[in-house]
N, C-alpha and C positions, 0 to 999 in steps of 0.2 A: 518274211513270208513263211508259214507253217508248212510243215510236210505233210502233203498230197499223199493220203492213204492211197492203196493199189486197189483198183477192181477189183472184186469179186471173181474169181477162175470161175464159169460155169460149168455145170457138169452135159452130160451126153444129152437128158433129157428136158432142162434148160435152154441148151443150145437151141434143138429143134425146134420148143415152140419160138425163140426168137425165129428163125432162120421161117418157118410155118405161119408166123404172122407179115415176115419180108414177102413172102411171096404171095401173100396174097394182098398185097398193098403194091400200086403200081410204082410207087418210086420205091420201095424198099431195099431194093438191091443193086448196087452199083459195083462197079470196076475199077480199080483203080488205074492209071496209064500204065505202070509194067505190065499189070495183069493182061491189056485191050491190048496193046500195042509191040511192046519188047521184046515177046518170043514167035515171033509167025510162025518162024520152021516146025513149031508145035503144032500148027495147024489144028487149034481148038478155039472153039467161037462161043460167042454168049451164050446160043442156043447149046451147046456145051454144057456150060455154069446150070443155068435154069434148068435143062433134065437132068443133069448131075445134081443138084437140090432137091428137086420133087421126086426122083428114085430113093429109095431105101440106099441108106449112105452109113457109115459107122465114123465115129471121133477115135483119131490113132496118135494125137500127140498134140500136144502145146505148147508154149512158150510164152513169156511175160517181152512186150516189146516195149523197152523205157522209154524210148525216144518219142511215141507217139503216146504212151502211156494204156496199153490196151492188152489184152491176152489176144494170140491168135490162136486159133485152131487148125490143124490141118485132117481135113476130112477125105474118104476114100469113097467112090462112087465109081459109076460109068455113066459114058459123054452119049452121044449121038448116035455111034459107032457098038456100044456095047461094049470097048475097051475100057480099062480101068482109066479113072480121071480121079487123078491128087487136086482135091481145091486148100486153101492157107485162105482162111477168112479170119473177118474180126467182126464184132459187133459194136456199134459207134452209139456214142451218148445217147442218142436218139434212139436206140432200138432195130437202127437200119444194118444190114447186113452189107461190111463192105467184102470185096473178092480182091483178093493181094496178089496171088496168083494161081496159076494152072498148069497141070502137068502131066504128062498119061504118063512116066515115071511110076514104078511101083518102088 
């Protein structure tokens, strides 16, 4: 079996039109189970994610994840609240924007 070139790292303004095309597509944006379910006490909800996407948001870091083969991003926004909200996304084969997880952590 040949070796699996790595994704493309996108940049800031890349990113957004994927993330700008997710949201304006009704399945484009999913959660993964840690992100939906394994931190409550964070007390951040989809409705969360979604105005944390469509606010003006900046790209503060990334990282190449092997095991899924994908670059994640983590991006800085605010949730519901107006509080600062850390999202860790990826962008999937398809163009879909998944959410890894969530965090009002600065």
């Amino acid at each position: 079996m040949g070796k699996q070139l790595k994704p493309k790292l996108l940049t800031e303004e890349q990113l957004r039109i994927f993330v700008n095309a997710a949201l304006s597509s009704q399945s484009g944006i999913f959660e993964t189970r840690h992100a939906q379910k394994d931190h409550p006490e964070r007390q951040l909800t989809q409705l969360d994610v979604l105005l944390g996407l469509c606010r003006p948001w900046v790209l503060v870091g990334h990282r190449f994840n092997r095991e899924h083969w994908t670059h994640r991003y983590k991006i800085k926004t605010t949730g519901t609240t107006g509080k600062a909200l850390n999202l860790i996304i990826a962008v999937t084969k398809k163009g879909k924007i998944r959410v890894i997880t969530r965090h009002g952590k600065t």
